[in-house]
C-alpha positions as CSV (number, residue, x, y, z in Angstrom):
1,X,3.7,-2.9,-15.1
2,X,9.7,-1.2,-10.3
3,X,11.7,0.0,-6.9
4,X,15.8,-0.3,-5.7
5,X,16.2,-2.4,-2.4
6,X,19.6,-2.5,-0.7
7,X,20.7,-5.8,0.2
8,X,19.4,-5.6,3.5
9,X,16.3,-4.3,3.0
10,X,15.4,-7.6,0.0
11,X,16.7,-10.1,3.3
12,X,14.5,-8.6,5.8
13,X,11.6,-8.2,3.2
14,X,11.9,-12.5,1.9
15,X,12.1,-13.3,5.4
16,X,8.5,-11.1,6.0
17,X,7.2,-12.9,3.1
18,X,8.4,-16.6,3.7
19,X,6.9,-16.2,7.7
20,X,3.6,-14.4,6.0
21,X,2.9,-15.3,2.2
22,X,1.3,-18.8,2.7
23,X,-2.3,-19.5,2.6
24,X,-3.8,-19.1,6.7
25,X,-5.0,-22.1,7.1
26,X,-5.6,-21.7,10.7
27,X,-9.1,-20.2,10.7
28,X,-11.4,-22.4,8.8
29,X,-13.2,-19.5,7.6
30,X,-10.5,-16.9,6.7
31,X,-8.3,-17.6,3.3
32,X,-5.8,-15.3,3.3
33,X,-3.7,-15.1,0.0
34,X,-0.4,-12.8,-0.6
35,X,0.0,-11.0,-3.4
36,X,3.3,-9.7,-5.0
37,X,3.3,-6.5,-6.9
38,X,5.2,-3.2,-8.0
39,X,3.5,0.1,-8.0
40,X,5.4,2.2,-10.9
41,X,2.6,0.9,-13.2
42,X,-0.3,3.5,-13.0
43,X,-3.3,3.0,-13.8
44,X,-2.6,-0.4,-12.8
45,X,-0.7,0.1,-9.4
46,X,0.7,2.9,-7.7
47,X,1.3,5.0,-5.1
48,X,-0.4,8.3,-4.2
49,X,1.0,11.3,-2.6
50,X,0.1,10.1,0.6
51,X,2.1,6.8,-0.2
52,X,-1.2,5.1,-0.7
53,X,-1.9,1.9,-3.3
54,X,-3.8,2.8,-5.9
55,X,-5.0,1.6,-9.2
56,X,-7.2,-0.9,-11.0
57,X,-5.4,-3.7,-9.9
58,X,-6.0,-2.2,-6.3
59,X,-9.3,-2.3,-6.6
60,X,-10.0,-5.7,-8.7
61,X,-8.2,-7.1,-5.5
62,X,-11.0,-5.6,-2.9
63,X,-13.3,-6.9,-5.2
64,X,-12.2,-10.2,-5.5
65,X,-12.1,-10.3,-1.4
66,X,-15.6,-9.5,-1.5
67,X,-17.4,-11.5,-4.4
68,X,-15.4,-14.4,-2.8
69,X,-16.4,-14.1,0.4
70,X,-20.0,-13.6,-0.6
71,X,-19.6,-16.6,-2.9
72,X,-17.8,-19.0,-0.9
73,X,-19.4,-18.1,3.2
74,X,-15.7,-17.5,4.1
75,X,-13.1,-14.5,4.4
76,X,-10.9,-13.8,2.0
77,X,-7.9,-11.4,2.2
78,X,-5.0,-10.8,-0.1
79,X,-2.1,-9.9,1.8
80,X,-0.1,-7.2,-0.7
81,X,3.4,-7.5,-1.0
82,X,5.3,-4.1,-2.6
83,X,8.8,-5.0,-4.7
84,X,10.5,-4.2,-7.8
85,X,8.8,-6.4,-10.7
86,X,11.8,-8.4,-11.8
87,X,11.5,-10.1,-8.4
88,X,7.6,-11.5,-8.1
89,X,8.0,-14.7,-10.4
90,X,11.6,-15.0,-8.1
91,X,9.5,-14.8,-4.9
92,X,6.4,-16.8,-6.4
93,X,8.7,-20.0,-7.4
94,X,10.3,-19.8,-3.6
95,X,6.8,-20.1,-2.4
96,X,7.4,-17.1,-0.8
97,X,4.1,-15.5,-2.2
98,X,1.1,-17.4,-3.7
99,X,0.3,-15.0,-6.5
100,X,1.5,-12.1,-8.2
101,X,-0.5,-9.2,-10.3
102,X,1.1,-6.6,-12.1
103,X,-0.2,-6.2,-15.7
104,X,1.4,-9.6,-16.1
105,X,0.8,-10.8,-19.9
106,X,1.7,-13.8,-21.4
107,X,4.8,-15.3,-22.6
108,X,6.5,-18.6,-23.5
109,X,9.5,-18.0,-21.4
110,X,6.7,-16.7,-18.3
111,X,4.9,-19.8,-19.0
112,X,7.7,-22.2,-17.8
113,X,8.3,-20.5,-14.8
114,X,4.8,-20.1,-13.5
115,X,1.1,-20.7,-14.4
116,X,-0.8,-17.5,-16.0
117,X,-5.0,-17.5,-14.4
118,X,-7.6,-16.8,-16.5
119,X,-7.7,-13.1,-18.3
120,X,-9.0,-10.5,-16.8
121,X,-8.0,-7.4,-18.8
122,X,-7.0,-6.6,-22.7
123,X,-3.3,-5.1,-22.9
124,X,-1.5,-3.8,-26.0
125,X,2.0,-3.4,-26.3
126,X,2.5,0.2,-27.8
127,X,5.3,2.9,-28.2
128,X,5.6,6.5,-26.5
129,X,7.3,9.0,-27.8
130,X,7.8,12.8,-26.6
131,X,5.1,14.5,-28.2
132,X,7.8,17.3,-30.0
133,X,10.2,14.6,-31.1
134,X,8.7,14.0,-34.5
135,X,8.3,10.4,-35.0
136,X,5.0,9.1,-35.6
137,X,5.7,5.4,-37.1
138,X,7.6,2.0,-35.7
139,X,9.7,2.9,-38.9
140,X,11.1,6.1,-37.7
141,X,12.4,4.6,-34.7
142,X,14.7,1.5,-36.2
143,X,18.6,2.4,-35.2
144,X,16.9,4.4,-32.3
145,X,17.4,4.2,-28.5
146,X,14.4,2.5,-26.7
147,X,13.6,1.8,-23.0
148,X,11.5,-0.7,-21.4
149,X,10.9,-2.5,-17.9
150,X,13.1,-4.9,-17.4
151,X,11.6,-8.6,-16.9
152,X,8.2,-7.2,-18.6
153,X,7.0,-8.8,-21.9
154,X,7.7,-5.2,-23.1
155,X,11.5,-5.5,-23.6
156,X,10.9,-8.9,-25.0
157,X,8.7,-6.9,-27.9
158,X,11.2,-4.2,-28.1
159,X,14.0,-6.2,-28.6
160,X,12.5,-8.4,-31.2
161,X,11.2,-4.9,-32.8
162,X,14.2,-2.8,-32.7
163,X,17.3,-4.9,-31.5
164,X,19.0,-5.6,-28.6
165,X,21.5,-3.4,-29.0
166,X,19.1,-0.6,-29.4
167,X,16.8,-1.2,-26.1
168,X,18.1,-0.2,-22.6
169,X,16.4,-2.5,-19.7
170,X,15.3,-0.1,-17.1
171,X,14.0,-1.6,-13.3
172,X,11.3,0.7,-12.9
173,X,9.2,2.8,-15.2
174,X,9.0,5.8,-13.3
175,X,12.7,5.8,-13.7
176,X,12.6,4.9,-17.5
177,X,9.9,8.1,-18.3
178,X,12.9,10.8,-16.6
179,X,15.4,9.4,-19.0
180,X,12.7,9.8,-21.8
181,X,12.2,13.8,-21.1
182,X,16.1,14.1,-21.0
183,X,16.3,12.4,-24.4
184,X,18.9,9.4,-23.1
185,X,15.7,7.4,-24.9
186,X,13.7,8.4,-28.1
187,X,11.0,6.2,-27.3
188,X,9.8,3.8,-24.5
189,X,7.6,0.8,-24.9
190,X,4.3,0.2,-22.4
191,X,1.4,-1.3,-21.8
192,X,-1.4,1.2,-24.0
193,X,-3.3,1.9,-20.7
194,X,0.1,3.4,-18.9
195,X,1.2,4.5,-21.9
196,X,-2.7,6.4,-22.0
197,X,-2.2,7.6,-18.8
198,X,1.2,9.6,-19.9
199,X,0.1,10.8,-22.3
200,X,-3.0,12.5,-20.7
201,X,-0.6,15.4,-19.5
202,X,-0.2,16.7,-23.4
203,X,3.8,15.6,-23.3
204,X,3.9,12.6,-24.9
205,X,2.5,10.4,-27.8
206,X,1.4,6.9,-28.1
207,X,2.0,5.8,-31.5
208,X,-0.8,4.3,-33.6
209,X,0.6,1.0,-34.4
210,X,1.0,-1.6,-31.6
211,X,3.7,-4.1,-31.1
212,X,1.4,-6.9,-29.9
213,X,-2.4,-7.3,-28.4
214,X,-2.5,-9.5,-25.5
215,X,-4.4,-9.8,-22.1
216,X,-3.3,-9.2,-18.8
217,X,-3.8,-12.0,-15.8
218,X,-3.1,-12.8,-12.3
219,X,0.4,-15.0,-12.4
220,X,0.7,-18.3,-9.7
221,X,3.3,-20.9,-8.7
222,X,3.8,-24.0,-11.0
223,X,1.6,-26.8,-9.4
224,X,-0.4,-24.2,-7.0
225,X,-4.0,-25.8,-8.1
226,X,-5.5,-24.8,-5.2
227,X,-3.9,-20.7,-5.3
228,X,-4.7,-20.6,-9.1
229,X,-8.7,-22.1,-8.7
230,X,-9.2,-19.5,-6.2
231,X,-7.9,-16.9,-8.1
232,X,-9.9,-18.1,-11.4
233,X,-13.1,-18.1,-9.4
234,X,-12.2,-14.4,-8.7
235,X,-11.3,-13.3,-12.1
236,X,-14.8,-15.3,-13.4
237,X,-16.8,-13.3,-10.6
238,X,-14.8,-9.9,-11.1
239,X,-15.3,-10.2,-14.7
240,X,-19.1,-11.1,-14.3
241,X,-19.8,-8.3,-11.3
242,X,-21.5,-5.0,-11.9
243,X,-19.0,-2.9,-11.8
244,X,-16.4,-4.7,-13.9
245,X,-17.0,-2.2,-17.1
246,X,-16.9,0.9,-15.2
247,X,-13.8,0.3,-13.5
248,X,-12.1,-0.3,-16.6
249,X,-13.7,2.5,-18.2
250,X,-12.3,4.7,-14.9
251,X,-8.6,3.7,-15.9
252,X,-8.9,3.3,-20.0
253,X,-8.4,-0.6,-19.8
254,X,-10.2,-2.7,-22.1
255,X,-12.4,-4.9,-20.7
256,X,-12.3,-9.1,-21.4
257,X,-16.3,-9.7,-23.2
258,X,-18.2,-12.4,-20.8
259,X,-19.3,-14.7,-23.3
């Protein structure tokens, strides 16, 4: 789908990214691309008790080093880049990354800021709700308090669903699920696959109508050509590789259909 910095903490971090985020172009035969993303969006991207990066997006990413590699008779790295979500597109249009992935989807206002790659993953919007709270329809929940991630296509759906006035903005979701267990929330709006992996645990509810149905993709700098045709060549051999349908099957995403 993310994390608090203190002041210092965000300088020291953008000056990291603006010595290191560029493409290395100093070894003919090593590409190295940084990649912006927050992990409080399992099964996408998160961290493990050991303070680990895991998820889908994880592993599309050590995929995508290695069917490029193979492809193109050169080394490809993507340099991963941990920050609150509300700050990749900021750190993408500084040129202080080359790419972000996050369970990105699309949106008009997204599109003007940066260029969205080729899909690689279905996504649909949905609703969560705890699973004793009784609601079991949109309807029930007009007038009601919502919560989604601020920045994320998701409050952009729950405001248009529900009202502004009704929808709290929340930086991270592993900050917006507490608030829905202590009821400051009756419901919280996320992408179905996060919203799945709640609701594995028996506590919570994914209602059965969706707010939207969209696709998730890989998100690039305005004029990037050459970031977003390496990162299309990617998504078209991640899609196309083996083991495309059984990672999504591993973390209950849907899979894009190679035509």
């Amino acid at each position: 789908m993310k994390k608090l910095l203190s002041l210092l903490a965000v300088m020291m971090m953008a000056m990291c990214l603006f010595a290191c985020s560029s493409k290395d172009t100093t070894d003919d035969d090593t590409v190295t691309i940084s990649v912006g993303l927050s992990p409080d969006y399992a099964p996408y991207e998160s961290l493990d008790t050991a303070g680990n990066l895991v998820g889908f997006d994880i592993d599309m990413l050590n995929s995508m080093e290695k069917l490029l590699s193979e492809a193109n008779g050169k080394t490809y790295k993507f340099e991963i880049y941990q920050m609150s979500f509300d700050n990749i597109i900021t750190q993408i249009q500084g040129g202080q990354l080359n790419c972000g992935v996050s369970g990105f989807t699309w949106s008009e206002e997204r599109e003007k800021a940066i260029t969205f790659s080729t899909p690689y993953a279905g996504a649909k919007e949905v609703v969560m709700v705890l699973a004793d709270s009784g609601y079991s329809a949109l309807e029930d929940l007009q007038g009601k308090k919502l919560a989604a991630q601020t920045g994320s296509t998701d409050e952009k759906l729950a405001q248009e669903a529900f009202g502004k006035e009704n929808v709290s903005s929340i930086q991270s979701v592993t900050d917006m699920i507490p608030g829905l267990d202590a009821h400051q929330y009756d419901a919280v709006v996320l992408d179905e696959a996060v919203a799945t992996s709640y609701a594995s645990t028996g506590k919570y509810v994914v209602l059965d109508e969706a707010l939207d149905n969209e696709y998730s993709y890989v998100v690039v700098g305005k004029g990037d050509d050459e970031t977003l045709a390496i990162i299309n060549q990617a998504v078209e051999l991640f899609v196309a590789s083996d083991g495309y349908k059984s990672l999504c099957e591993q973390y209950q995403i849907s899979p894009i259909e190679v035509k």
